[in-house]
NUMI-613586 format. One record per residue (C-alpha): residue number from 1; residue in three letters; x, y, z. Coordinates in steps of 0.02 Angstrom, whole numbers. Layout:
BEGIN
<atom NUM; "ala"; <X; Y; Z>>
...
END
This chain:
BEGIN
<atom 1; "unk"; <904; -1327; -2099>>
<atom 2; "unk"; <842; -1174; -2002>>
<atom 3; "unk"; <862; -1111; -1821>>
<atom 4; "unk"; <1033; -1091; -1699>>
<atom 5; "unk"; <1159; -1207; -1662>>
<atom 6; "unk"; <1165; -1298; -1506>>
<atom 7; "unk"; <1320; -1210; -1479>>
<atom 8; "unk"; <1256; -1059; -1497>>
<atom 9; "unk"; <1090; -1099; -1379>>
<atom 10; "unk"; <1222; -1148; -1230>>
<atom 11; "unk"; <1328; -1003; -1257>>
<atom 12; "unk"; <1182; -872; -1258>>
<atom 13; "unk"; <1102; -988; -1098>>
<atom 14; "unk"; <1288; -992; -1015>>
<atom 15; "unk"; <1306; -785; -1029>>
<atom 16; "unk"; <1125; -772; -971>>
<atom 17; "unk"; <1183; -891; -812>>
<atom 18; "unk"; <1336; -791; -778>>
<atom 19; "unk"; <1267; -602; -779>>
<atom 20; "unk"; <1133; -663; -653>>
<atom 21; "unk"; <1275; -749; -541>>
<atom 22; "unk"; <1372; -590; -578>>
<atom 23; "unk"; <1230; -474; -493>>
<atom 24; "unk"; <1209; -599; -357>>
<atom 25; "unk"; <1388; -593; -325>>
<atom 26; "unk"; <1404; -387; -318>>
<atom 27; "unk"; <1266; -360; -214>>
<atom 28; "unk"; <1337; -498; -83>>
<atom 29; "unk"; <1501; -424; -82>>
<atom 30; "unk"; <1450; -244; -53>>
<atom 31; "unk"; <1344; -329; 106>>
<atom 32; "unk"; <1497; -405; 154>>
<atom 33; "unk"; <1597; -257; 145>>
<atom 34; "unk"; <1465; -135; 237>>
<atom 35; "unk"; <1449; -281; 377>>
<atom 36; "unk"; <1618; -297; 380>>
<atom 37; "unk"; <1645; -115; 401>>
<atom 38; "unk"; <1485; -95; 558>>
<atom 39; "unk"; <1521; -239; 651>>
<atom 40; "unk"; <1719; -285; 635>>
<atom 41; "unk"; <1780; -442; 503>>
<atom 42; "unk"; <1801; -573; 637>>
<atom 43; "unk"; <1611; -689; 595>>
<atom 44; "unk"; <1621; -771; 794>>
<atom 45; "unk"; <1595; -562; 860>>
<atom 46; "unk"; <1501; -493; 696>>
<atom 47; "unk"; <1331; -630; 682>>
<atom 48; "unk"; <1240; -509; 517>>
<atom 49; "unk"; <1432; -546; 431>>
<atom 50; "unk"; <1428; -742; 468>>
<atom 51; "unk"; <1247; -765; 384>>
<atom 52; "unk"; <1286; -647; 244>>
<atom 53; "unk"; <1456; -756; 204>>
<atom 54; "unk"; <1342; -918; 214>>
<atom 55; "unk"; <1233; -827; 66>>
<atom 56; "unk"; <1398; -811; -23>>
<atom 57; "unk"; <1463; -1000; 3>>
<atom 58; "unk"; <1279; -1059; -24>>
<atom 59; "unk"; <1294; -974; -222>>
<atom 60; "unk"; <1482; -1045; -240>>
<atom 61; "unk"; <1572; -877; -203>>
<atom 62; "unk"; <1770; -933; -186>>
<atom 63; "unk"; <1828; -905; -6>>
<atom 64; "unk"; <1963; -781; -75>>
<atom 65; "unk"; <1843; -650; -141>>
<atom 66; "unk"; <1733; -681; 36>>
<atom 67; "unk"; <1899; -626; 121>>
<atom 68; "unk"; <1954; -501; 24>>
<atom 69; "unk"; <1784; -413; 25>>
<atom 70; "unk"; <1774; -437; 221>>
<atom 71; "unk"; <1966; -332; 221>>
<atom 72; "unk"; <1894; -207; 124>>
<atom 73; "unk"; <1758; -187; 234>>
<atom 74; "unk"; <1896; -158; 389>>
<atom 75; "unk"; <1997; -19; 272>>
<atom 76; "unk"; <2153; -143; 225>>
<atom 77; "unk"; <2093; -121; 33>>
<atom 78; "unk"; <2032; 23; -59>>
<atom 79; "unk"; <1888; 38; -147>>
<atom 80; "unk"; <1709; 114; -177>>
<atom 81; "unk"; <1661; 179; 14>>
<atom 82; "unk"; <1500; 118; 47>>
<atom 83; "unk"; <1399; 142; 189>>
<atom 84; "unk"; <1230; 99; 267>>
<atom 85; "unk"; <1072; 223; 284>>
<atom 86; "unk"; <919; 183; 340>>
<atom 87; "unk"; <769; 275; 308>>
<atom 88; "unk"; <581; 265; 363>>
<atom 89; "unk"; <415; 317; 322>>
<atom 90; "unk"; <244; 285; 278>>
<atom 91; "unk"; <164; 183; 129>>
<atom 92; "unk"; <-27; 208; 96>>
<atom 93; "unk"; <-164; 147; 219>>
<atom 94; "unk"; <-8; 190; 325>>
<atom 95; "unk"; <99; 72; 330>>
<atom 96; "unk"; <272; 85; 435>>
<atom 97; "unk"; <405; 48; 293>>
<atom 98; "unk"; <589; 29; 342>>
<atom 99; "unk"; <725; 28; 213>>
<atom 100; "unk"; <887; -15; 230>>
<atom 101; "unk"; <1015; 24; 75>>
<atom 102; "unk"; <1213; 5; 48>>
<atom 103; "unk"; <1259; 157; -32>>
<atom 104; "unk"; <1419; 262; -106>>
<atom 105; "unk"; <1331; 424; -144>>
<atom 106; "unk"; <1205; 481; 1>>
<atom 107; "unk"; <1125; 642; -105>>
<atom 108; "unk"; <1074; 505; -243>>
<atom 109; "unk"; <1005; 396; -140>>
<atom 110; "unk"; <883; 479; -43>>
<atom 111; "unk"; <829; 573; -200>>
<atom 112; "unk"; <802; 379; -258>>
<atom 113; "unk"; <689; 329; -88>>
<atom 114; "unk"; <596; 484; -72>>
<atom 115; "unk"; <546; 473; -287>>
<atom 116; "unk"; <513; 273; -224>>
<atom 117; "unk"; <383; 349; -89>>
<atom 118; "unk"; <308; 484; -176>>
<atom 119; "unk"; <275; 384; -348>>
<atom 120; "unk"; <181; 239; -234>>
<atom 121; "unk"; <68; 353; -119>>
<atom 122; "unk"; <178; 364; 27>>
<atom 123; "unk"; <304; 501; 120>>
<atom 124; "unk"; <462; 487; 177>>
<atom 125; "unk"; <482; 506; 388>>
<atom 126; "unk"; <625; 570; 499>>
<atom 127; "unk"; <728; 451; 582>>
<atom 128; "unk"; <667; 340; 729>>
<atom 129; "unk"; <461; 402; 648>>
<atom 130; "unk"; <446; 196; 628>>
<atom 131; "unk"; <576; 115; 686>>
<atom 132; "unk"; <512; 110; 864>>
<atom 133; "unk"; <370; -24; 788>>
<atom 134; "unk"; <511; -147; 746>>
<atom 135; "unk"; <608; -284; 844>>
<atom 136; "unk"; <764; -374; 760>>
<atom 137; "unk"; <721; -551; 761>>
<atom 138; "unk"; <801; -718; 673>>
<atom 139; "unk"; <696; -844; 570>>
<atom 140; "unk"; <745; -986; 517>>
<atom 141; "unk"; <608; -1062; 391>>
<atom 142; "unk"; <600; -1255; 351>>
<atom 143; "unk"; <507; -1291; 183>>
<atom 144; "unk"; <445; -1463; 288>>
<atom 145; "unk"; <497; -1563; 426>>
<atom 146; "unk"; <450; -1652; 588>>
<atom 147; "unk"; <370; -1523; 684>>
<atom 148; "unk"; <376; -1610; 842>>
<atom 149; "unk"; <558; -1608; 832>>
<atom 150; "unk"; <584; -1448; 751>>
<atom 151; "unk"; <471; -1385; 901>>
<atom 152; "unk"; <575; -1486; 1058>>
<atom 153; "unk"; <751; -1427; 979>>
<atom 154; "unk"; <659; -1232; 954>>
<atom 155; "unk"; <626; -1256; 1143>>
<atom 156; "unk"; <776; -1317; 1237>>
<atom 157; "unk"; <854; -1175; 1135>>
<atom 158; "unk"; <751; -1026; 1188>>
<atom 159; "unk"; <699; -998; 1040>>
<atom 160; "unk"; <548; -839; 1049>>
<atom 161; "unk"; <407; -934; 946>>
<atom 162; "unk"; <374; -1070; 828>>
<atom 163; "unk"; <238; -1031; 680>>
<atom 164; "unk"; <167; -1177; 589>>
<atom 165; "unk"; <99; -1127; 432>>
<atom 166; "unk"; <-48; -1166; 296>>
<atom 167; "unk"; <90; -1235; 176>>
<atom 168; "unk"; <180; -1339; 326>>
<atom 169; "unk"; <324; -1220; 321>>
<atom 170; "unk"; <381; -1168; 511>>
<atom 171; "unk"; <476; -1049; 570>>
<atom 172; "unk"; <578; -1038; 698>>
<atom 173; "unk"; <597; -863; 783>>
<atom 174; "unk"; <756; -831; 892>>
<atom 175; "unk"; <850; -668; 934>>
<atom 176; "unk"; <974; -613; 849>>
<atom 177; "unk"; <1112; -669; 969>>
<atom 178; "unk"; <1035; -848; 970>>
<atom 179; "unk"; <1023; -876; 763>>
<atom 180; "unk"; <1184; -950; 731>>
<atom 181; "unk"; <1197; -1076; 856>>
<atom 182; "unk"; <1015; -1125; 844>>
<atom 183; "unk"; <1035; -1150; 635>>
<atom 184; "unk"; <1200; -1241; 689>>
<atom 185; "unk"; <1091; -1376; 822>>
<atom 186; "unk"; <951; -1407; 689>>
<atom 187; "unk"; <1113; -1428; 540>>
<atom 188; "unk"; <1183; -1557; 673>>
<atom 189; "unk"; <1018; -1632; 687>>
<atom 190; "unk"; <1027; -1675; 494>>
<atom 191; "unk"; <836; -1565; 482>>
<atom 192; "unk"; <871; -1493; 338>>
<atom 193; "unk"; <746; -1485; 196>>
<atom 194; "unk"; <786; -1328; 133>>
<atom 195; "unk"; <809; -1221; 268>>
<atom 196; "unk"; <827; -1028; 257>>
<atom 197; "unk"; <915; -914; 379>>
<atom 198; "unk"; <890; -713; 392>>
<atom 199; "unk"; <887; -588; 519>>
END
């Protein structure tokens, strides 16, 4: 009889699982860490840390590693010292790109962004060159839902616009002082389809 166990299928399906967890995980803890480190570990002061740890809990991340990533990020634990750069620039046609990366070696990095730039057509800027063309905003996206009441909680809320679009997705737009407790009215509300929170 030819061909692989069924043992041998789950096993090679189970390591393929867990090395795409394990990539999820990293990159959420070094966000956790860097947010951590900008805006202070407490998540009722720090809103970038609270949706970041919601990621984590969303993709089963045990509260323990959450917490000991968030002390690393306020200097009670040692380990790699990452920090946050942002960098701007131009794409072609030109387009205002803005990238934001978490980062333990700043020399590598650029050399990284500025290779990314050149290779596609575009040029790296000087800080502030774009960033004046952005706002920080919070969606929150429904897949589906009632738009009528998706629209009258949006409202009372303050919410900065409501976009319905071709698929029936909406999103919600809020600022990003207003995206917790808005996401926390609509959970309340049980509207919940799959809903998706970023800043």
């Amino acid at each position: 009889m030819a061909g692989h166990s069924k043992w041998h299928n789950i096993q090679h399906r189970k390591g393929a699982q867990d090395a795409k967890r394990g990539k999820i995980f990293t990159k959420l803890i070094k966000e956790i860490v860097i947010s951590a480190k900008i805006g202070g570990g407490r998540i009722e002061n720090n809103h970038s840390l609270k949706i970041i740890i919601d990621k984590a809990l969303a993709v089963n991340m045990r509260r323990n590693t959450i917490e000991n990533a968030v002390k690393r990020g306020n200097g009670d634990f040692d380990g790699n010292n990452y920090e946050k750069i942002r960098y701007e620039g131009y794409s072609l046609g030109g387009t205002a790109i803005m990238v934001d990366c978490l980062s333990d070696n700043r020399n590598r990095t650029i050399s990284d962004i500025r290779h990314a730039f050149l290779k596609h057509g575009g040029n790296l800027g000087r800080d502030g060159s774009v960033s004046y063309l952005f706002t920080k905003q919070g969606f929150i996206s429904f897949d589906t839902g009632n738009e009528n009441q998706i629209m009258e909680i949006a409202l009372d809320e303050g919410a900065q616009d409501i976009i319905t679009n071709d698929d029936d997705s909406i999103d919600v737009i809020t600022t990003p002082e207003d995206l917790d407790e808005t996401k926390k009215i609509y959970h309340n509300a049980d509207i919940s389809d799959k809903v998706m929170v970023r800043l």
